[in-house]
C-alpha positions as CSV (number, residue, x, y, z in Angstrom):
1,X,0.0,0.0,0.0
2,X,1.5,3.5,-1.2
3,X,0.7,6.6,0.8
4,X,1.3,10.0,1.2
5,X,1.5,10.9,4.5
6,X,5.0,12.6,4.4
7,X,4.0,15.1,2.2
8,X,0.9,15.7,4.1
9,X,2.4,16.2,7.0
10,X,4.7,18.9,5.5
11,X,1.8,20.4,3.6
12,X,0.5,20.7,7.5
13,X,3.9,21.2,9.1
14,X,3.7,18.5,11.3
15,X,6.3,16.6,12.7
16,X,5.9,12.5,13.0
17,X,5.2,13.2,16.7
18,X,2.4,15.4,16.5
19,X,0.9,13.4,14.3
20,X,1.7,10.4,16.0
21,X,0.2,12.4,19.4
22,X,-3.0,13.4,17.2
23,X,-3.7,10.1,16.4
24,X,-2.6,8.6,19.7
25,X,-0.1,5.9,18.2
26,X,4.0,5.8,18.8
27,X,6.6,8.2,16.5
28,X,7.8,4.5,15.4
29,X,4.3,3.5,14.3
30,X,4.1,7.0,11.8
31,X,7.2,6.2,10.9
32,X,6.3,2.3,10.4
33,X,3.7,3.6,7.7
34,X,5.6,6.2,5.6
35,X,8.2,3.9,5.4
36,X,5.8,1.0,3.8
37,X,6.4,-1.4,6.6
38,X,3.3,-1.2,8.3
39,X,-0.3,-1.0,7.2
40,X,-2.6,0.9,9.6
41,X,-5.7,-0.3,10.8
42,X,-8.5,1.1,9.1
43,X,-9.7,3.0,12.9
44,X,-5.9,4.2,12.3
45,X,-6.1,5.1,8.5
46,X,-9.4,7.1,9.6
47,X,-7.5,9.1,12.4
48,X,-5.1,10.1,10.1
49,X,-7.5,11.4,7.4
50,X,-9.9,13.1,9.9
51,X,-6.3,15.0,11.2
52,X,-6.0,16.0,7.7
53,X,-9.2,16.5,6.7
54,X,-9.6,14.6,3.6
55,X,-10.9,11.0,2.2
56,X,-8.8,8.0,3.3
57,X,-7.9,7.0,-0.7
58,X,-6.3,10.6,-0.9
59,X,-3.5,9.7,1.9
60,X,-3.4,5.9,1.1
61,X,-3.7,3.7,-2.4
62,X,-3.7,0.0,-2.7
63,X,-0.6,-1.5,-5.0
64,X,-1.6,-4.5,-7.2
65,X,-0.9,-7.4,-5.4
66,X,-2.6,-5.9,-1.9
């Protein structure tokens, strides 16, 4: 699963922490998921587009094979 959550948070100017803090997850986890190593829940997914303000499939997009 691709995402863009790295340029979100600079389009916000958030650091992994405050998002990580927003959402109520670890740096690590933020981190996890920009990095493509971990795929959030969807609860999590939903935080993070509610923070943002915009639809789930604008932050994340499934790859073929997922």
């Amino acid at each position: 699963m691709k995402n863009i959550l790295k340029i979100e948070r600079a389009r916000q100017n958030l650091t992994q922490q405050d998002l990580a803090e927003k959402v109520q997850v670890s740096r690590q986890t933020i981190n996890s998921i920009e990095a493509g190593k971990y795929v959030p829940s969807t609860v999590l997914a939903l935080k993070i587009s509610r923070v943002f303000g915009v639809p789930v499939e604008t932050l994340f997009e499934l790859e073929e094979g997922d």
